[in-house]
C-alpha positions as CSV (number, residue, x, y, z in Angstrom):
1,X,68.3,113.6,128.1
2,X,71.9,113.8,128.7
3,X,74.1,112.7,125.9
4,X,76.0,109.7,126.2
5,X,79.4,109.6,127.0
6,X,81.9,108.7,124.0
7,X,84.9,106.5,124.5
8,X,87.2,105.1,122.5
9,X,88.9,102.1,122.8
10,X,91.8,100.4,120.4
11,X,92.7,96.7,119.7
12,X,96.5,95.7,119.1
13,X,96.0,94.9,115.4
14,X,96.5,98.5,113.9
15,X,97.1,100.7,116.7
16,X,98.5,103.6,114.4
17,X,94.6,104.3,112.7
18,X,93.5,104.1,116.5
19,X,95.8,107.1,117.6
20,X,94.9,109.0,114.8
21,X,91.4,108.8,115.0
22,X,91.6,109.8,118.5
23,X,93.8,112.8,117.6
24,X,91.2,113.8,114.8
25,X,87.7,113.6,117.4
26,X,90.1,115.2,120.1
27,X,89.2,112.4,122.5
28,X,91.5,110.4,123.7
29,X,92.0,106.6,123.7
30,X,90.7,104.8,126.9
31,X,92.9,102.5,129.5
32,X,92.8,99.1,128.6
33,X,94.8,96.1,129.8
34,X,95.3,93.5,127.1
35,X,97.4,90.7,127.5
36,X,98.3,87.1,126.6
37,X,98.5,84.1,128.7
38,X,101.1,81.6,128.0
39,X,98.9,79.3,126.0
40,X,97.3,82.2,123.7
41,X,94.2,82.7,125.5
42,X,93.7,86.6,125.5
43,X,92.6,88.9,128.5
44,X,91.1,92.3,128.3
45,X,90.2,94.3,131.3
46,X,88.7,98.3,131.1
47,X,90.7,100.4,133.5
48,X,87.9,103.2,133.5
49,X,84.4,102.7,133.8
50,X,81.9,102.8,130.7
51,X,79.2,102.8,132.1
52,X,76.4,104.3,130.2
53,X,78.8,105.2,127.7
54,X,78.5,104.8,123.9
55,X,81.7,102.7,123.2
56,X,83.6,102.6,120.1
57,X,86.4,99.5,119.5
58,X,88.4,100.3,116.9
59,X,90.4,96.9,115.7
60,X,91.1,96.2,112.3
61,X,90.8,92.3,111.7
62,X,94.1,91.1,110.4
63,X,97.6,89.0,110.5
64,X,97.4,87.0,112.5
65,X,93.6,87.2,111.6
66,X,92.1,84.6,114.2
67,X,93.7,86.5,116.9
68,X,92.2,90.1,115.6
69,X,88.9,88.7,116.2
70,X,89.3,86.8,119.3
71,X,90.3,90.1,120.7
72,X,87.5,92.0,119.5
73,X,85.4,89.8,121.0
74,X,86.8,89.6,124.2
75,X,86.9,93.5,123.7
76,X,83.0,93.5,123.2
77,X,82.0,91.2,126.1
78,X,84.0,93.1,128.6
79,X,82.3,96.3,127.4
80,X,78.8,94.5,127.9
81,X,79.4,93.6,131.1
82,X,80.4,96.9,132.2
83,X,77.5,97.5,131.3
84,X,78.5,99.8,128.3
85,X,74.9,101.8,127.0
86,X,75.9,100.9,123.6
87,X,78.9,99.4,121.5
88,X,80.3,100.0,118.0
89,X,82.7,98.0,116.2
90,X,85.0,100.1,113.9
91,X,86.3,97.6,111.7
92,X,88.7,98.7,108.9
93,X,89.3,95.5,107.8
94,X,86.6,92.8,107.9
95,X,88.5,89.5,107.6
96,X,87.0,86.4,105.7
97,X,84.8,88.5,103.6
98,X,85.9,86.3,100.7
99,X,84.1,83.7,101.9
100,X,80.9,85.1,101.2
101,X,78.9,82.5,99.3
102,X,79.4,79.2,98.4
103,X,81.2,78.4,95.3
104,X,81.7,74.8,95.7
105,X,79.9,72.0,97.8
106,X,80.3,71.8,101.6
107,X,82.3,75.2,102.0
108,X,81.2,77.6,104.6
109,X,80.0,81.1,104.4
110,X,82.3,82.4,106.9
111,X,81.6,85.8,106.7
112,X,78.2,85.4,107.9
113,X,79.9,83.6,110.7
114,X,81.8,85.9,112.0
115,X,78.8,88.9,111.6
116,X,76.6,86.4,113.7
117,X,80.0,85.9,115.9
118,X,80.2,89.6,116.9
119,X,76.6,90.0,116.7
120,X,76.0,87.4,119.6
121,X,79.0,88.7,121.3
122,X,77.2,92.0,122.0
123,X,78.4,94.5,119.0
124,X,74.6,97.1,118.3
125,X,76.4,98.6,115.0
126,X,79.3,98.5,112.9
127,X,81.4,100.8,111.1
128,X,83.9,98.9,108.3
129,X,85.2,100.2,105.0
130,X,85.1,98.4,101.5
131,X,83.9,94.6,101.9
132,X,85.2,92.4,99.6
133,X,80.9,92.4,98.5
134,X,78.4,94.9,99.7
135,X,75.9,91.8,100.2
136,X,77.7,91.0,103.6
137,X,75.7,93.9,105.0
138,X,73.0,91.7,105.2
139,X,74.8,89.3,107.1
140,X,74.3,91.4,110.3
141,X,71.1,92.0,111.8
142,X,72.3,95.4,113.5
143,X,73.2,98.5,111.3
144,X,76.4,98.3,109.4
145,X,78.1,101.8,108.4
146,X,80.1,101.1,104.7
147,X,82.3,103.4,104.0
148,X,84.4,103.6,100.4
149,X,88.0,104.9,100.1
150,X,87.5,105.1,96.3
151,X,87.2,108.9,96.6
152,X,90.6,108.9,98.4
153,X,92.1,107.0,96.1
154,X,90.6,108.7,92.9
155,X,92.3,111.7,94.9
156,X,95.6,110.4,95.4
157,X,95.5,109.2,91.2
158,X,94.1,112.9,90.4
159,X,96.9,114.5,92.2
160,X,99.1,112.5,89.7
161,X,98.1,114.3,86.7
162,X,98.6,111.3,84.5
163,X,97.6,111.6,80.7
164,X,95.5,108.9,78.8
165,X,94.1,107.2,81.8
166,X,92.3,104.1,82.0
167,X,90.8,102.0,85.1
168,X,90.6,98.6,84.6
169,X,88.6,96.1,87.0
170,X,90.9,92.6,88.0
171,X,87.5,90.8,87.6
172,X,84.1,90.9,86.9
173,X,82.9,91.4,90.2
174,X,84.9,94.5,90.9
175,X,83.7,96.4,87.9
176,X,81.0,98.4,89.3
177,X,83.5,99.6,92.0
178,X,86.1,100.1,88.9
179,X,83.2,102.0,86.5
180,X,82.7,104.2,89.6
181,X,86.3,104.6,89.9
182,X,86.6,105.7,86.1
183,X,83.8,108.2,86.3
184,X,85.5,110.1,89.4
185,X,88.6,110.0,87.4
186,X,86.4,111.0,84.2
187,X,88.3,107.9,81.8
188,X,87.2,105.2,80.4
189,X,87.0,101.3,81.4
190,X,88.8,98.1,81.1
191,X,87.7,94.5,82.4
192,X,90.3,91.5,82.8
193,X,88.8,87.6,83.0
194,X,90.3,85.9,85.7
195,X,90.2,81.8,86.7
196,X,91.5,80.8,89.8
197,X,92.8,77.0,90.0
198,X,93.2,77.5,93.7
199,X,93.2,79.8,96.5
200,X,95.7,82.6,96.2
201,X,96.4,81.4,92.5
202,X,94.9,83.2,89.6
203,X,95.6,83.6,85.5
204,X,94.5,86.4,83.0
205,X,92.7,84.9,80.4
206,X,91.3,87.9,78.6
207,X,91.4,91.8,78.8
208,X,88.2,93.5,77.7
209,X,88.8,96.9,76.5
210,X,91.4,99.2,75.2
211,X,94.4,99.6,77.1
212,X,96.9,99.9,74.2
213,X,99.6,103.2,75.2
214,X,97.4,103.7,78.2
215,X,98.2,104.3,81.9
216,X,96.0,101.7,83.5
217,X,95.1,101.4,87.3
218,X,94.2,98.7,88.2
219,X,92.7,98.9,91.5
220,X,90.9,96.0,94.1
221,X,89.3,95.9,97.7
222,X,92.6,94.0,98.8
223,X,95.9,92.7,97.9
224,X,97.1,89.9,99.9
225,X,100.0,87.8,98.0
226,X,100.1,89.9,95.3
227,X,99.8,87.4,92.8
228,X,96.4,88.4,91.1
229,X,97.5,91.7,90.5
230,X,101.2,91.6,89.5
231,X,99.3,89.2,86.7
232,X,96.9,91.7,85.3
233,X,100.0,94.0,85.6
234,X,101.6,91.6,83.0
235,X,98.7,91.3,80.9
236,X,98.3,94.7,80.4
237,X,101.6,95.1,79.5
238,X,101.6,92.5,77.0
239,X,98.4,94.0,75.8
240,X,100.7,97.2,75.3
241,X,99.9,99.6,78.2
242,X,102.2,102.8,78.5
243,X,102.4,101.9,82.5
244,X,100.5,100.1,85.0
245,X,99.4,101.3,88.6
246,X,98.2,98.9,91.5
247,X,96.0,100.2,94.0
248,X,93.6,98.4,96.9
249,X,91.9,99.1,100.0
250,X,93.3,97.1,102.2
251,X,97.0,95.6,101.7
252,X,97.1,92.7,103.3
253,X,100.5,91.7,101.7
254,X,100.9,87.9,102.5
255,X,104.0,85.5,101.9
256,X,105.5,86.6,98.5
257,X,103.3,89.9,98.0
258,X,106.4,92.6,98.9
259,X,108.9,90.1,96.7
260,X,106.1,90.5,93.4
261,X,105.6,94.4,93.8
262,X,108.9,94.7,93.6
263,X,109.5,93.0,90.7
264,X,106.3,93.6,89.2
265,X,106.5,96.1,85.6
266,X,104.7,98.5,87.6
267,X,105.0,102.3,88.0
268,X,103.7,102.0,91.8
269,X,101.4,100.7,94.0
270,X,98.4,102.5,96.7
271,X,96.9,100.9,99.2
272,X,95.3,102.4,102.3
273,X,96.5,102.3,106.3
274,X,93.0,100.2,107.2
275,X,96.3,97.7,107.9
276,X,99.4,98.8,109.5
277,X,102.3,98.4,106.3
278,X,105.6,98.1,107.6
279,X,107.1,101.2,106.2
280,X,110.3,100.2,105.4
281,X,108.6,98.0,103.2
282,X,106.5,99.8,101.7
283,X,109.3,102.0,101.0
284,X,111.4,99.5,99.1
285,X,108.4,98.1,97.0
286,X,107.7,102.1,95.9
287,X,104.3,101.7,97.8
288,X,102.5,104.5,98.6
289,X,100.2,104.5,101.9
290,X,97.2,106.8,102.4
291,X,95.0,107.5,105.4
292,X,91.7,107.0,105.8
293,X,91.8,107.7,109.3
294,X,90.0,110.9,108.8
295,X,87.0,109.3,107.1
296,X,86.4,106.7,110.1
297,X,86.9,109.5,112.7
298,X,84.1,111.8,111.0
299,X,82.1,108.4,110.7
300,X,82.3,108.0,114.1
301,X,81.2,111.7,115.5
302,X,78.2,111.6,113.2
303,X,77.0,108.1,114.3
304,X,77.9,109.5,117.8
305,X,75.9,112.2,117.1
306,X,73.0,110.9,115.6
307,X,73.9,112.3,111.9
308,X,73.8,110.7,108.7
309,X,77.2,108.7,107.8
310,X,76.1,108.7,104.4
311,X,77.0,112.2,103.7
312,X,80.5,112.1,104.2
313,X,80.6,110.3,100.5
314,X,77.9,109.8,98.0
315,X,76.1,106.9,99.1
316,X,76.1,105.9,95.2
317,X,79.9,104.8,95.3
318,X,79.0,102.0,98.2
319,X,80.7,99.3,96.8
């Protein structure tokens, strides 16, 4: 059988991940017109045909978040009935994973809305990176590619050559991503209690662990206003840390977040480019931005290619 055309195609949310992925697979970004009517409502139109073609849409789902989505979606049905052979959403940022479960009476489960949103839409797999819980894999009912930037960020603290390390988890649910963290980076492990009186809000009640004249890293799937992690930062300190590092996936950086990095007792801050960060910003707030364009890129030839995804990382750091 002949193989299947591949085409890529890139949303407006994070077009700098797009380009580079299509530099690093050598095939270049498809024509697509995407504008806004005066009300909001969003158009998409493909300038090429895909027919037949194994199509990849590569749109990271963030500010403003309900737009993201709409346009993927729009993305996705256009490619259907263009009659695309087969469509793959390369998601670097899978918005309302936080609302994976219930935690109170008559919430929602939105991430399970939105998997069953771009699953009805048309989507047949899905490549994202770090959800905020593993378990929303089983929210879709096609294949879902998970790929981890721990090993790129363990790389990034490695390069460092700090002494007297120690990774510490900002809750209890990160710390099997943080123990897998602290056995790449061969230190031990620290675990800070958390309660949250509302969204957005949290306090450090207790740090679990040694941290006294260590360098701690405290690292999360996201930071958004900053506020949960410039208070561990705190903590630590108080707990008497040599220095404190802040890392995450995906920096979301809402309202306030810039403002508390930069004031935050911190020696400096990681996050990942699965969200465009305005550099200059970055810059100011001594916030250090690595690519993971590389991983999604090889993730996409070998799903292209019928190979396993899995091998690009050890399948045991899925977080």
């Amino acid at each position: 059988m002949k193989e299947r055309r591949l085409m890529l195609f890139g949303g407006t949310a994070n077009e700098p991940i797009a380009d580079e992925i299509s530099k690093r697979l050598k095939a270049p970004l498809g024509k697509l017109d995407i504008h806004r009517f005066e009300n909001g409502e969003i158009y998409v139109r493909y300038l090429e045909s895909v027919r037949g073609a194994e199509v990849f849409l590569i749109q990271t789902i963030s500010a403003p978040v309900n737009d993201s989505l709409m346009e993927l979606l729009v993305m996705i049905d256009a490619a259907k009935r263009a009659s695309a052979a087969r469509i793959t959403c390369v998601i670097p940022h899978y918005a309302y994973a936080r609302q994976d479960k219930k935690s109170a009476a008559r919430e929602p489960i939105t991430a399970r809305l939105v998997a069953d949103i771009l699953t009805v839409a048309g989507t047949d797999s899905v490549i994202t990176m770090d959800l905020h819980t593993g378990s929303i894999q089983g929210f879709f009912d096609v294949p879902v590619n998970h790929l981890t930037a721990l090993g790129v960020i363990a790389d990034y603290f490695r390069s460092l050559e700090l002494e007297d390390m120690v990774v510490v988890s900002p809750d209890v649910g990160r710390a099997k991503a943080s123990k897998k963290l602290s056995e790449l980076l061969d230190c031990h492990l620290a675990i800070m209690h958390k309660i949250r009186p509302v969204h957005n809000e949290s306090e450090i009640s207790h740090v679990i662990g040694d941290v006294e004249g260590k360098t701690c890293i405290v690292v999360d799937d996201m930071i958004d206003t900053a506020g949960t992690i410039c208070n561990g930062a705190t903590a630590l300190m108080k707990k008497g840390a040599a220095g404190v590092y802040l890392g995450a996936t995906h920096g979301i950086f809402s309202g306030p977040a810039f403002e508390r990095i930069k004031n935050a007792d911190i020696k400096g801050c990681v996050v990942t480019n699965t969200i465009d960060v305005d550099e200059k910003k970055a810059k100011e707030c001594n916030i250090t931005v690595l690519s993971v364009g590389p991983m999604f890129a090889n993730a996409i030839g070998n799903v292209h290619e019928n190979k396993s995804v899995s091998e690009l990382f050890d399948p045991e750091f899925q977080i």
